[in-house]
N, CA, C and O atoms as a Maestro MAE file, in Angstrom:
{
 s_m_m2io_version
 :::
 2.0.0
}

f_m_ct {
 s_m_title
 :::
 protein
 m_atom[312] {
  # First column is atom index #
  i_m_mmod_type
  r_m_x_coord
  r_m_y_coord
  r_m_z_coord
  i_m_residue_number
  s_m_chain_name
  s_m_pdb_residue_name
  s_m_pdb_atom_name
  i_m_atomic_number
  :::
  1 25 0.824 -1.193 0.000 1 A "UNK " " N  " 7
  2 3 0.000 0.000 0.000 1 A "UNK " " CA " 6
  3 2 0.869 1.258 0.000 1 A "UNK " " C  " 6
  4 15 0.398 2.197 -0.641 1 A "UNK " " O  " 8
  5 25 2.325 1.501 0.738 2 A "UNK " " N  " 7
  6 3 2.603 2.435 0.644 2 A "UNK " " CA " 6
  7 2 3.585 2.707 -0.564 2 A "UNK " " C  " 6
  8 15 3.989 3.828 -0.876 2 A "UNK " " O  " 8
  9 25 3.862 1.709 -1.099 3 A "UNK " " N  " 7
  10 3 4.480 1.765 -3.048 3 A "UNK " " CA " 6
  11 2 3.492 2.759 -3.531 3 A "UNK " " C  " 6
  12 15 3.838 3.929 -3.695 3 A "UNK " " O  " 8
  13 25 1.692 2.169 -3.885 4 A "UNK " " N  " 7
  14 3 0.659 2.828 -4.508 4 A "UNK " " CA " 6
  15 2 0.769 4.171 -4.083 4 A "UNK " " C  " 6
  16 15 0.992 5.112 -4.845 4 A "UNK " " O  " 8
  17 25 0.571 4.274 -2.543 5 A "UNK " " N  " 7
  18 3 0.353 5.937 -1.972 5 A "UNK " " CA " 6
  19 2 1.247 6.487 -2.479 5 A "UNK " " C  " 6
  20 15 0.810 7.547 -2.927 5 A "UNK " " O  " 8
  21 25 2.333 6.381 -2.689 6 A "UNK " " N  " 7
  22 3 3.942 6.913 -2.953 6 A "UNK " " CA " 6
  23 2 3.621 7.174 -4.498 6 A "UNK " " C  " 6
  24 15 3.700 8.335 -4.902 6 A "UNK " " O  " 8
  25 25 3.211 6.004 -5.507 7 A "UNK " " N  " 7
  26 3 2.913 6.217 -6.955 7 A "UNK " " CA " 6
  27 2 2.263 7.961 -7.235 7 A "UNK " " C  " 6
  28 15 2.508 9.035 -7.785 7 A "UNK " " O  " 8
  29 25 0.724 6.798 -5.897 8 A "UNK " " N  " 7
  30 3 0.258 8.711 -6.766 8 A "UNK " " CA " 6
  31 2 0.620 9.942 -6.227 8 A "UNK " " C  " 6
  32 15 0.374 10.946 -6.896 8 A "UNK " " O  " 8
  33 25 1.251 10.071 -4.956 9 A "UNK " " N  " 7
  34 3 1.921 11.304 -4.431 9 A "UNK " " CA " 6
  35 2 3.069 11.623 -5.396 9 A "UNK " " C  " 6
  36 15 3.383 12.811 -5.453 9 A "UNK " " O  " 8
  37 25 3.656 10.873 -6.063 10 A "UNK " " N  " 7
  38 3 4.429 11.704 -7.530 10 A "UNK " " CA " 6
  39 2 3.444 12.315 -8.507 10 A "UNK " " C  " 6
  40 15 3.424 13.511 -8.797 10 A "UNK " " O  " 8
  41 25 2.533 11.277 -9.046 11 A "UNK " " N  " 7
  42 3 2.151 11.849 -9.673 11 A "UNK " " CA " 6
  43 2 0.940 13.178 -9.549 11 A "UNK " " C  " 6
  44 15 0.099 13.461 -10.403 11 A "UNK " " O  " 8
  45 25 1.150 13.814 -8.299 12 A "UNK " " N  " 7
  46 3 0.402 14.863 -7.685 12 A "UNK " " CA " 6
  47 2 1.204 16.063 -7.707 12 A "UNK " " C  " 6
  48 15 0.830 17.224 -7.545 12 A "UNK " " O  " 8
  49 25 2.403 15.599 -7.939 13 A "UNK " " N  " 7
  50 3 3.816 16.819 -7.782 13 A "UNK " " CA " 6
  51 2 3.308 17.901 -8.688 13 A "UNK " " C  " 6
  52 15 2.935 17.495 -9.788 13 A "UNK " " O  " 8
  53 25 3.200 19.339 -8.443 14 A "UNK " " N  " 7
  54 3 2.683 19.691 -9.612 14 A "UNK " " CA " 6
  55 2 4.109 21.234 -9.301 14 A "UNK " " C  " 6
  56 15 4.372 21.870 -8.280 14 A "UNK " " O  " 8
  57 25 4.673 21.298 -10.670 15 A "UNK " " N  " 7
  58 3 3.443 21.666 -11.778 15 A "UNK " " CA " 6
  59 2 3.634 20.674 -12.613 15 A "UNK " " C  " 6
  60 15 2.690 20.301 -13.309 15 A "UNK " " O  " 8
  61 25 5.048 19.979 -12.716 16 A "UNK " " N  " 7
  62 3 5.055 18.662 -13.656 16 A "UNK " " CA " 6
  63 2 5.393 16.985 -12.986 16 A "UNK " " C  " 6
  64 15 6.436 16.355 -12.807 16 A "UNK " " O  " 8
  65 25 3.950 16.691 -12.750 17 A "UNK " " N  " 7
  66 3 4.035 15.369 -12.527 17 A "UNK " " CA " 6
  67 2 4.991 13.947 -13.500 17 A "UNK " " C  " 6
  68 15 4.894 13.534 -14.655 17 A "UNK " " O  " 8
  69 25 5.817 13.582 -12.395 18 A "UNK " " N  " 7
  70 3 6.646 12.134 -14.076 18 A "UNK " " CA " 6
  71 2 5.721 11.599 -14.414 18 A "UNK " " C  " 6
  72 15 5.906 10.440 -14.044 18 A "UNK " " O  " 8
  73 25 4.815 11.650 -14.882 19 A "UNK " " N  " 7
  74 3 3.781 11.083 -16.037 19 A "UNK " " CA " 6
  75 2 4.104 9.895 -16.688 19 A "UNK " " C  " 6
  76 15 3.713 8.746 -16.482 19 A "UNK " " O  " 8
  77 25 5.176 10.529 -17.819 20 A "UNK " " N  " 7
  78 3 5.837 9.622 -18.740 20 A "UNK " " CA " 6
  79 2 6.754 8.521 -17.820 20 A "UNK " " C  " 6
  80 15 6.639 7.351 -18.183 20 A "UNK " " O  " 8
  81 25 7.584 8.764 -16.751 21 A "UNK " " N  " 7
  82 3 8.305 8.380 -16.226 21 A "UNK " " CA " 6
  83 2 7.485 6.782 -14.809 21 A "UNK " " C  " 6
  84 15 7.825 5.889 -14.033 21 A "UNK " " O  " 8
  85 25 6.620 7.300 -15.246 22 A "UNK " " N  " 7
  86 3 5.489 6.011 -14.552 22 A "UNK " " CA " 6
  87 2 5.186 5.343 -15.320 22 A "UNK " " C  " 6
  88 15 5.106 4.132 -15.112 22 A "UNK " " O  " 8
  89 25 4.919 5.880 -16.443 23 A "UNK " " N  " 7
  90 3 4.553 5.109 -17.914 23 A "UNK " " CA " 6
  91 2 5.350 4.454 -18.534 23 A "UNK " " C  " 6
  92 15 4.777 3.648 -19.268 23 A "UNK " " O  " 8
  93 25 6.635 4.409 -18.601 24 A "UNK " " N  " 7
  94 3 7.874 4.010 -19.067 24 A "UNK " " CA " 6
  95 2 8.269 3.176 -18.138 24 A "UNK " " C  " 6
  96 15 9.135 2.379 -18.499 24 A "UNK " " O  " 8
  97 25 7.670 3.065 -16.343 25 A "UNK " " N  " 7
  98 3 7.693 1.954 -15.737 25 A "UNK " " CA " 6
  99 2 7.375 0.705 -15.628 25 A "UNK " " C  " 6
  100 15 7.604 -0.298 -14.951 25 A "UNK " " O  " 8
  101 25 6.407 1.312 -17.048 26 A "UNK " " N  " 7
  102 3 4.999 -0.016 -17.210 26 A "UNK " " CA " 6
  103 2 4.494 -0.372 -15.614 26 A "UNK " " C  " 6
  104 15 4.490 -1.423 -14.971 26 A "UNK " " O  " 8
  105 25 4.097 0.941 -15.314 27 A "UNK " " N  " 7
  106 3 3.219 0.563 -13.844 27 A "UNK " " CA " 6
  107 2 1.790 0.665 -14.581 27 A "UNK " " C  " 6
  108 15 0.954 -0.122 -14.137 27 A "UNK " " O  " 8
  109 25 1.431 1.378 -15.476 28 A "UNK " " N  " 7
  110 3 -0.485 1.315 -15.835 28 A "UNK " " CA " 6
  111 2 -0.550 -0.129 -16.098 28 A "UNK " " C  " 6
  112 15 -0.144 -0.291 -14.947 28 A "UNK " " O  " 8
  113 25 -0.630 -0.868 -16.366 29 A "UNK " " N  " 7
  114 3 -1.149 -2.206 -16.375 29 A "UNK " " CA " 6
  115 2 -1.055 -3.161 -14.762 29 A "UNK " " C  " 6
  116 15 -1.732 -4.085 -14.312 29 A "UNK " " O  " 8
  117 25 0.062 -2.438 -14.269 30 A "UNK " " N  " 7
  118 3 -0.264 -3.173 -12.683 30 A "UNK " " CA " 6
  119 2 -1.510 -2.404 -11.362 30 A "UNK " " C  " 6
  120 15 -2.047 -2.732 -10.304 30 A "UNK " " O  " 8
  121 25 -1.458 -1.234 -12.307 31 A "UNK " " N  " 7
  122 3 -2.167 0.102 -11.595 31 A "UNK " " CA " 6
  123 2 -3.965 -0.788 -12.194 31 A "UNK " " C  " 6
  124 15 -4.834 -1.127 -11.392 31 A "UNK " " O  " 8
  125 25 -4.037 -0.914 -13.294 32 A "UNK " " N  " 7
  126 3 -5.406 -0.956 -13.949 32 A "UNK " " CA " 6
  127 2 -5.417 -2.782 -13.149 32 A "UNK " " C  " 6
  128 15 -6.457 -2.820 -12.493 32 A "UNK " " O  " 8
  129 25 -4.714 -4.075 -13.019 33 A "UNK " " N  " 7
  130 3 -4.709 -4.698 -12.442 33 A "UNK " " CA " 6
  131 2 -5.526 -4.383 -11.166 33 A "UNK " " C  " 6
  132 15 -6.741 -4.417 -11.355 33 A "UNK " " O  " 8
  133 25 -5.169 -4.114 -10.037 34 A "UNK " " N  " 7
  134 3 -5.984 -3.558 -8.975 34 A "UNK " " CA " 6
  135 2 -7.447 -3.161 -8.901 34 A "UNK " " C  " 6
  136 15 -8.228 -3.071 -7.954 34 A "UNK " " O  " 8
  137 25 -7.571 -2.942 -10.266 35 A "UNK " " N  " 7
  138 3 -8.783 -2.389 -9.863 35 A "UNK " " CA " 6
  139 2 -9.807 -3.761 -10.139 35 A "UNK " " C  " 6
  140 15 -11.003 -3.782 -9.846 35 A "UNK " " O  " 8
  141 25 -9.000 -4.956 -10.807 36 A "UNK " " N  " 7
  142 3 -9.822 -5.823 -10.580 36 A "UNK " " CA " 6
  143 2 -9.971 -6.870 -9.219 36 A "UNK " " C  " 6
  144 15 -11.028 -7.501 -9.195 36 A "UNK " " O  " 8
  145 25 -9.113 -7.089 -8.206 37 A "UNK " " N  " 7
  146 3 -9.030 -7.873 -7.795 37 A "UNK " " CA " 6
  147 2 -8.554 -7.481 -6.068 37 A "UNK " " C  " 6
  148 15 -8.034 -8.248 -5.258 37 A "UNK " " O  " 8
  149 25 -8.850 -6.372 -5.924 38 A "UNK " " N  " 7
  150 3 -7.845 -5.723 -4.275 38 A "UNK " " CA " 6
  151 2 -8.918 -5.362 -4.059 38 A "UNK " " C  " 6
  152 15 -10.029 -5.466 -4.579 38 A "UNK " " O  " 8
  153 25 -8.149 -4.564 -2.574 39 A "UNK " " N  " 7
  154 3 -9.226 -4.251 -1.844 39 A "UNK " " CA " 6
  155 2 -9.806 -2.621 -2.128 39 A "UNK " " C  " 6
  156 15 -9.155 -1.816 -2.794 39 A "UNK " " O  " 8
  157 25 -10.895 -2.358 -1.614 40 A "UNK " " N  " 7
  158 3 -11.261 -1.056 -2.353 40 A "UNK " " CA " 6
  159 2 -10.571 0.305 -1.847 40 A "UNK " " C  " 6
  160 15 -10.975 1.417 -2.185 40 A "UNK " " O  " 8
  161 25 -9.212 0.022 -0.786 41 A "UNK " " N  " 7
  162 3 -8.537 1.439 -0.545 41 A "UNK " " CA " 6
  163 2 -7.491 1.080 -1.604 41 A "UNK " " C  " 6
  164 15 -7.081 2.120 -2.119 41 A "UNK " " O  " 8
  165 25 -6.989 0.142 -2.047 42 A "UNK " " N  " 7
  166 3 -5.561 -0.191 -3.349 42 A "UNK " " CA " 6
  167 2 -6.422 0.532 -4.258 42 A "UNK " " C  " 6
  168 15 -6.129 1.665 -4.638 42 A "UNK " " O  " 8
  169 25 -7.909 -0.321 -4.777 43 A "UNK " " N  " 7
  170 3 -9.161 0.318 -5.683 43 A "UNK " " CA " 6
  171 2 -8.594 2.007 -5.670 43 A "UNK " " C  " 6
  172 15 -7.916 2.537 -6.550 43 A "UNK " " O  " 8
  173 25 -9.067 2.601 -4.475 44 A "UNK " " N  " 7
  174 3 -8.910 3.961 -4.283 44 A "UNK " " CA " 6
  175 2 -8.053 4.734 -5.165 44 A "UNK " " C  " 6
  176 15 -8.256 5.544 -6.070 44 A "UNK " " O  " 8
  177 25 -7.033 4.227 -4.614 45 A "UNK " " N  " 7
  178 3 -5.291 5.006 -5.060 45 A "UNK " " CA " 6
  179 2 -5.079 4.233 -6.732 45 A "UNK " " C  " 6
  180 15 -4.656 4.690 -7.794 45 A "UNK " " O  " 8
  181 25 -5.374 3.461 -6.502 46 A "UNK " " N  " 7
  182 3 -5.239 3.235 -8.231 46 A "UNK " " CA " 6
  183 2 -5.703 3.741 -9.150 46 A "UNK " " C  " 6
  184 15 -5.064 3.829 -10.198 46 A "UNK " " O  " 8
  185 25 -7.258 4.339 -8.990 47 A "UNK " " N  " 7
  186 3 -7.942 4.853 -9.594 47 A "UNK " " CA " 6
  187 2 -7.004 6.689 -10.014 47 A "UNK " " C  " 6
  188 15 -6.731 7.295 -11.050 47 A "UNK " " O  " 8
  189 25 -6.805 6.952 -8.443 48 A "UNK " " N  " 7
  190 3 -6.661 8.287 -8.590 48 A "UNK " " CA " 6
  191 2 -5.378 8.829 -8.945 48 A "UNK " " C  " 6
  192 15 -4.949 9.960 -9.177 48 A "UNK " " O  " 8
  193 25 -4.746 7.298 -8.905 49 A "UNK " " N  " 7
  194 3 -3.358 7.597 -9.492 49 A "UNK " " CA " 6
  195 2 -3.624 7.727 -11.813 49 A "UNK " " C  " 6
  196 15 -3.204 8.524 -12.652 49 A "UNK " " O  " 8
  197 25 -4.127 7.005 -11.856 50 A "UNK " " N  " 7
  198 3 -4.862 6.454 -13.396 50 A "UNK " " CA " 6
  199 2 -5.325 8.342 -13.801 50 A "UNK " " C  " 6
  200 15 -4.979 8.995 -14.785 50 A "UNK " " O  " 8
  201 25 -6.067 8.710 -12.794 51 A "UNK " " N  " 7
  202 3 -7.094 9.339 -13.342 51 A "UNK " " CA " 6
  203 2 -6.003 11.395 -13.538 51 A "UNK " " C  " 6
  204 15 -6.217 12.420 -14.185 51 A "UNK " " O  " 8
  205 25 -4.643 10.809 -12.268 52 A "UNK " " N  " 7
  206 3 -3.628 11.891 -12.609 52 A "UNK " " CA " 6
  207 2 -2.850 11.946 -13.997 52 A "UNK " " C  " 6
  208 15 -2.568 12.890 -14.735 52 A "UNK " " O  " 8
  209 25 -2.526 10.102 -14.102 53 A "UNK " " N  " 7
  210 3 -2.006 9.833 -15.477 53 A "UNK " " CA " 6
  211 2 -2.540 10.490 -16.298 53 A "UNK " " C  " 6
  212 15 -1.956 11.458 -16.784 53 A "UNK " " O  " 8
  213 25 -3.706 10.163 -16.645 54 A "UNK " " N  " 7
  214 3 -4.893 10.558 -17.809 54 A "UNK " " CA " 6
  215 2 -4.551 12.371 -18.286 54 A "UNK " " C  " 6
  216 15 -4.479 12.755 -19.453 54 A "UNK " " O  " 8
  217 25 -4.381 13.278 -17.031 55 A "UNK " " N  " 7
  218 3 -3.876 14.623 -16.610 55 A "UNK " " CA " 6
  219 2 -3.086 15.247 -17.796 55 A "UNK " " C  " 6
  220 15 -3.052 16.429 -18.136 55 A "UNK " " O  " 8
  221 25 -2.216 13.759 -18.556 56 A "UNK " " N  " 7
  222 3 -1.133 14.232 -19.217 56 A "UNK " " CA " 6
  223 2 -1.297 14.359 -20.510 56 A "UNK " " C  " 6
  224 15 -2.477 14.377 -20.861 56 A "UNK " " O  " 8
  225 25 -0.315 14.478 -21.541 57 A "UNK " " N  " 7
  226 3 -1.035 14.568 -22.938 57 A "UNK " " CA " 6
  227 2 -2.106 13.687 -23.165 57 A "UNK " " C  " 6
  228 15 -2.811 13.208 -22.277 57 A "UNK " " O  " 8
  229 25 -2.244 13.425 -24.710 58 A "UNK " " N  " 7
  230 3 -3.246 12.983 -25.477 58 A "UNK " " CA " 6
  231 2 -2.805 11.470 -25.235 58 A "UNK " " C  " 6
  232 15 -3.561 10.645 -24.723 58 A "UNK " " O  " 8
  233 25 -1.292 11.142 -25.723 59 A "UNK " " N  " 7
  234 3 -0.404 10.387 -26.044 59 A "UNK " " CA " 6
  235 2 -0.264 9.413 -24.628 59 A "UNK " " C  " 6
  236 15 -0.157 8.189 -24.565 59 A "UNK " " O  " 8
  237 25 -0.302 10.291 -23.668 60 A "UNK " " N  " 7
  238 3 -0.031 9.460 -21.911 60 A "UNK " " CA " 6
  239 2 -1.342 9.306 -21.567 60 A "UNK " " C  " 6
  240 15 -1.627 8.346 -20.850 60 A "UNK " " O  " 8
  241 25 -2.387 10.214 -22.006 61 A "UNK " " N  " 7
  242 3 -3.661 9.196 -21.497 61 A "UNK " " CA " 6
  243 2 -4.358 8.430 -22.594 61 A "UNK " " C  " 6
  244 15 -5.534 8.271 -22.266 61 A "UNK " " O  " 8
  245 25 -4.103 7.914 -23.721 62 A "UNK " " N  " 7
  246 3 -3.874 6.757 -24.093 62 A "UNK " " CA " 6
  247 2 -3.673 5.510 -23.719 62 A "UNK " " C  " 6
  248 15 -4.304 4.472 -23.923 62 A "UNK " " O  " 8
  249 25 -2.387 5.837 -22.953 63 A "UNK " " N  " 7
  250 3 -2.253 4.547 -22.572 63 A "UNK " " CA " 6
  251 2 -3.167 3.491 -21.201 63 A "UNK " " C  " 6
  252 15 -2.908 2.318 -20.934 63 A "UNK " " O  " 8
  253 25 -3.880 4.075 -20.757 64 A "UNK " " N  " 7
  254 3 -4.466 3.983 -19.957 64 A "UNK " " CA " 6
  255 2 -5.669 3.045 -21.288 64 A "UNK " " C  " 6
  256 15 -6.005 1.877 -21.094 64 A "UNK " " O  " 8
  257 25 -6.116 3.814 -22.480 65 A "UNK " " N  " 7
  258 3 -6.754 2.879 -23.399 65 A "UNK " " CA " 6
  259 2 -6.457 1.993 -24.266 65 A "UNK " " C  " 6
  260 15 -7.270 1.391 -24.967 65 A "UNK " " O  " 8
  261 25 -4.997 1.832 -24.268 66 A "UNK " " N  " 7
  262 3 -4.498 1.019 -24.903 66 A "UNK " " CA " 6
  263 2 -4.345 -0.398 -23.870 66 A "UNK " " C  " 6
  264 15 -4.169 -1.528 -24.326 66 A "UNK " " O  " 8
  265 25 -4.430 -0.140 -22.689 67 A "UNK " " N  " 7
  266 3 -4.179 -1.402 -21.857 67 A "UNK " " CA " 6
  267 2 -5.984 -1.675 -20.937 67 A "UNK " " C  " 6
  268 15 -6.242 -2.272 -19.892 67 A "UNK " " O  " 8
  269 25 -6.983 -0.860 -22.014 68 A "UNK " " N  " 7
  270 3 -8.322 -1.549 -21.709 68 A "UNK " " CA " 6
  271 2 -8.685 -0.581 -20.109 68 A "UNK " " C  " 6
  272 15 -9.641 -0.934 -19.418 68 A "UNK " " O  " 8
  273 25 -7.921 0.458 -19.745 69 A "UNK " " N  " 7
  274 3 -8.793 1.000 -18.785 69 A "UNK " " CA " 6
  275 2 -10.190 1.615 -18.358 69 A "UNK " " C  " 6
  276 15 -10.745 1.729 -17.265 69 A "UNK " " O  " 8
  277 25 -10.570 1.998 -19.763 70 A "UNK " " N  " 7
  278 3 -12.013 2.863 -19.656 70 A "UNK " " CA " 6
  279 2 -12.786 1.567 -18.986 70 A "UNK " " C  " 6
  280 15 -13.337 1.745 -17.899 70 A "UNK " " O  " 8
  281 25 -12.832 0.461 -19.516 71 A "UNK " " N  " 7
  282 3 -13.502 -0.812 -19.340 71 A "UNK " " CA " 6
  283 2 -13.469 -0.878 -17.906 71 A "UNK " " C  " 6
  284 15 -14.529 -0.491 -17.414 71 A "UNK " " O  " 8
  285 25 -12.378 -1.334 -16.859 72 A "UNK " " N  " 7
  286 3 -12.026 -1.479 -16.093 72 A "UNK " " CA " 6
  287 2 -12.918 -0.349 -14.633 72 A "UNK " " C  " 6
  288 15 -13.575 -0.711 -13.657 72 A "UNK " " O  " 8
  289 25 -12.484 1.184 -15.165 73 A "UNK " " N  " 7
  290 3 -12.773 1.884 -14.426 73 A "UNK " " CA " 6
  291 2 -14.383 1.957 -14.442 73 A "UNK " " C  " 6
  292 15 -15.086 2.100 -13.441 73 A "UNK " " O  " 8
  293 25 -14.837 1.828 -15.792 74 A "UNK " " N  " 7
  294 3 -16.128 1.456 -15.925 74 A "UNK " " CA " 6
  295 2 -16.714 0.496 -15.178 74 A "UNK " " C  " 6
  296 15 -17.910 0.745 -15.327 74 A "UNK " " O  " 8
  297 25 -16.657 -0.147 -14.693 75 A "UNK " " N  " 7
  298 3 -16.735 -1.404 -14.018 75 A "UNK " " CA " 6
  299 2 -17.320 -0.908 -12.727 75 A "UNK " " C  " 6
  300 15 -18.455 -1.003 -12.262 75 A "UNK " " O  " 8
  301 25 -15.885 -0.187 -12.149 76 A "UNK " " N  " 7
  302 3 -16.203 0.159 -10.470 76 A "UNK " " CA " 6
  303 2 -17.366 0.548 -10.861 76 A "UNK " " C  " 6
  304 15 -18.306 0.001 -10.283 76 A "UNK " " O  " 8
  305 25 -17.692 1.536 -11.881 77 A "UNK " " N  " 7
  306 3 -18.969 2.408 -11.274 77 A "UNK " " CA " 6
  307 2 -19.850 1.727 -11.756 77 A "UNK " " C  " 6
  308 15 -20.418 2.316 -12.676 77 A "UNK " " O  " 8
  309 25 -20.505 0.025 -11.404 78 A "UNK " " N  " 7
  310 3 -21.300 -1.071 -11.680 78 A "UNK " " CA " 6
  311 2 -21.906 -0.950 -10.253 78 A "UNK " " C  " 6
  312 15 -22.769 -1.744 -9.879 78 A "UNK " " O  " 8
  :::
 }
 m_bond[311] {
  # First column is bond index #
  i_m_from
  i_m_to
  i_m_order
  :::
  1 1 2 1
  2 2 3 1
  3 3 4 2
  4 3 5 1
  5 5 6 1
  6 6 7 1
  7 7 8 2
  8 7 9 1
  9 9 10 1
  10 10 11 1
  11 11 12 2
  12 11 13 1
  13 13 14 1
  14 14 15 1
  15 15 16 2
  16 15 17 1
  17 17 18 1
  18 18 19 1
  19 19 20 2
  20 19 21 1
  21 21 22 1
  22 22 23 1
  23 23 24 2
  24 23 25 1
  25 25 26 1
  26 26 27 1
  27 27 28 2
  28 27 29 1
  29 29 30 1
  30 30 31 1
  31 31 32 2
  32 31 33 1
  33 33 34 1
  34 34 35 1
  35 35 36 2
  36 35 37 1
  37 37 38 1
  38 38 39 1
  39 39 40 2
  40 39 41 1
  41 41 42 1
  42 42 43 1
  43 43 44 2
  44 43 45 1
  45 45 46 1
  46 46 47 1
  47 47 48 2
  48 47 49 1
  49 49 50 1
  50 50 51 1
  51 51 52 2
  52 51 53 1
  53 53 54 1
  54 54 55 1
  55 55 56 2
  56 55 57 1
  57 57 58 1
  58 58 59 1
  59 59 60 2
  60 59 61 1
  61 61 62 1
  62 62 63 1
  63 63 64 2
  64 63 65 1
  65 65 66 1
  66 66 67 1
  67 67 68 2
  68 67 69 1
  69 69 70 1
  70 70 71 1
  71 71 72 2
  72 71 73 1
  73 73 74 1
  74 74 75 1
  75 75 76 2
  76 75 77 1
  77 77 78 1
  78 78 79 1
  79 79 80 2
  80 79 81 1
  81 81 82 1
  82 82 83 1
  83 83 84 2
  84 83 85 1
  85 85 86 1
  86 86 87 1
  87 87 88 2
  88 87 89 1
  89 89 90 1
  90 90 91 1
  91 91 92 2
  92 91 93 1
  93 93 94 1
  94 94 95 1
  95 95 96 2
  96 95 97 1
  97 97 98 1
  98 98 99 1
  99 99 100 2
  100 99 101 1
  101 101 102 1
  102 102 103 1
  103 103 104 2
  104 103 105 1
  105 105 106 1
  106 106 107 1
  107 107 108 2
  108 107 109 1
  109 109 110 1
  110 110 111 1
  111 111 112 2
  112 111 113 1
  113 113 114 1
  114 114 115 1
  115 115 116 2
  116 115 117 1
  117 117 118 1
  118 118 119 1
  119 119 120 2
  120 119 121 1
  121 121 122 1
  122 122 123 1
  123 123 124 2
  124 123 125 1
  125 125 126 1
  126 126 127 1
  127 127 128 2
  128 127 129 1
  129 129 130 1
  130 130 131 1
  131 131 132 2
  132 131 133 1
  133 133 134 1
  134 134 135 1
  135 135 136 2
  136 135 137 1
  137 137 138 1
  138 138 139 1
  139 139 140 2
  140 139 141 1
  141 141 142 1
  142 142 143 1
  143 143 144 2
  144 143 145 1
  145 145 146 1
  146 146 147 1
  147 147 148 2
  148 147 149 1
  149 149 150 1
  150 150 151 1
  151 151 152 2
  152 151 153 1
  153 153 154 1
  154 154 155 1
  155 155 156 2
  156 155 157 1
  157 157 158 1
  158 158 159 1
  159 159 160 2
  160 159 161 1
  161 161 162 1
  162 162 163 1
  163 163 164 2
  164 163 165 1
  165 165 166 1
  166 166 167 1
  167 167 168 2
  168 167 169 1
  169 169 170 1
  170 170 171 1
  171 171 172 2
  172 171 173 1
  173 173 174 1
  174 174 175 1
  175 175 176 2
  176 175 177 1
  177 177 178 1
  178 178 179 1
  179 179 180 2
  180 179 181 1
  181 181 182 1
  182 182 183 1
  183 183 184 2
  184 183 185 1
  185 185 186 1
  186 186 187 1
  187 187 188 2
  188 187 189 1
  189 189 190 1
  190 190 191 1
  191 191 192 2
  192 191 193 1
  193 193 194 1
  194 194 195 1
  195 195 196 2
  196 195 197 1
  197 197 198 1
  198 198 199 1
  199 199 200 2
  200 199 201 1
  201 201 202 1
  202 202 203 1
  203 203 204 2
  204 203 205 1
  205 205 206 1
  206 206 207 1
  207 207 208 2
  208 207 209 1
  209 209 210 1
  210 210 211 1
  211 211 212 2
  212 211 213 1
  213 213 214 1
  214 214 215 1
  215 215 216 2
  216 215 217 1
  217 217 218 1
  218 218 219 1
  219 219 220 2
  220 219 221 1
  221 221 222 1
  222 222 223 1
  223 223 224 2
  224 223 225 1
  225 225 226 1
  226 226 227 1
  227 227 228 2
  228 227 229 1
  229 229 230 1
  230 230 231 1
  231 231 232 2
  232 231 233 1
  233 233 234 1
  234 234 235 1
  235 235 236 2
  236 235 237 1
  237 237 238 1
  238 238 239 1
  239 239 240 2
  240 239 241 1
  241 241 242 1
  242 242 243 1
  243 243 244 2
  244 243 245 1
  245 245 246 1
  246 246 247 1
  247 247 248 2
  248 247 249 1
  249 249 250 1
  250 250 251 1
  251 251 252 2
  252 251 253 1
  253 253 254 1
  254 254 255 1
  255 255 256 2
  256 255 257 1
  257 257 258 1
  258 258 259 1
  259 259 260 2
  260 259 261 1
  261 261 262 1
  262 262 263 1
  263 263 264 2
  264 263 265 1
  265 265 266 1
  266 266 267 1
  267 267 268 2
  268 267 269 1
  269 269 270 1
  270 270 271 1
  271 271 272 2
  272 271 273 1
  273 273 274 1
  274 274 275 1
  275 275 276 2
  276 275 277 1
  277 277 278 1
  278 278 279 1
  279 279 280 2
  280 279 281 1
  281 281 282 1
  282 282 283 1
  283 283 284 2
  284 283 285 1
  285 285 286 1
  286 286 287 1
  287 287 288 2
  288 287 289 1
  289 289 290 1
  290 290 291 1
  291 291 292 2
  292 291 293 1
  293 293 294 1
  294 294 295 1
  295 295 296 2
  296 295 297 1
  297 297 298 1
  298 298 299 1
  299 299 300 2
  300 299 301 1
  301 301 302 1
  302 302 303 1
  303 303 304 2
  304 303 305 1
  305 305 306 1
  306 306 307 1
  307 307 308 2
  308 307 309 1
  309 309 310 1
  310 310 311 1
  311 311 312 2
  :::
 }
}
């Protein structure tokens, strides 16, 4: 839990969050992971880490649809 908290407290840094530099971690696919299968405070921070990603260009919130997130986040709100 405190890896995730730590994820999205970077990506909160403002004025320029590492965006790319999370993305180039290939953490969005372990980030969008979570939201299927944890508990709903991992749920939490994953989401709001995803939803800082998204924050960034066209190109960085992409990837969030290239690895099937709309689906995913869609989901929670089932």
């Amino acid at each position: 839990m405190k890896g995730l908290i730590g994820i999205r407290k970077l990506l909160s840094i403002e004025p320029y969050p590492p965006i790319q530099e999370i993305i180039d971690l290939k953490i969005v696919p372990e980030l969008l992971n979570l939201l299927d299968n944890a508990p709903n405070e991992f749920k939490f921070e994953a989401v709001w880490s995803l939803t800082n990603l998204a924050s960034g260009t066209e190109e960085q919130a992409n990837t969030i649809l290239i690895y099937g997130g709309v689906q995913k986040i869609y989901n929670l709100l089932d």
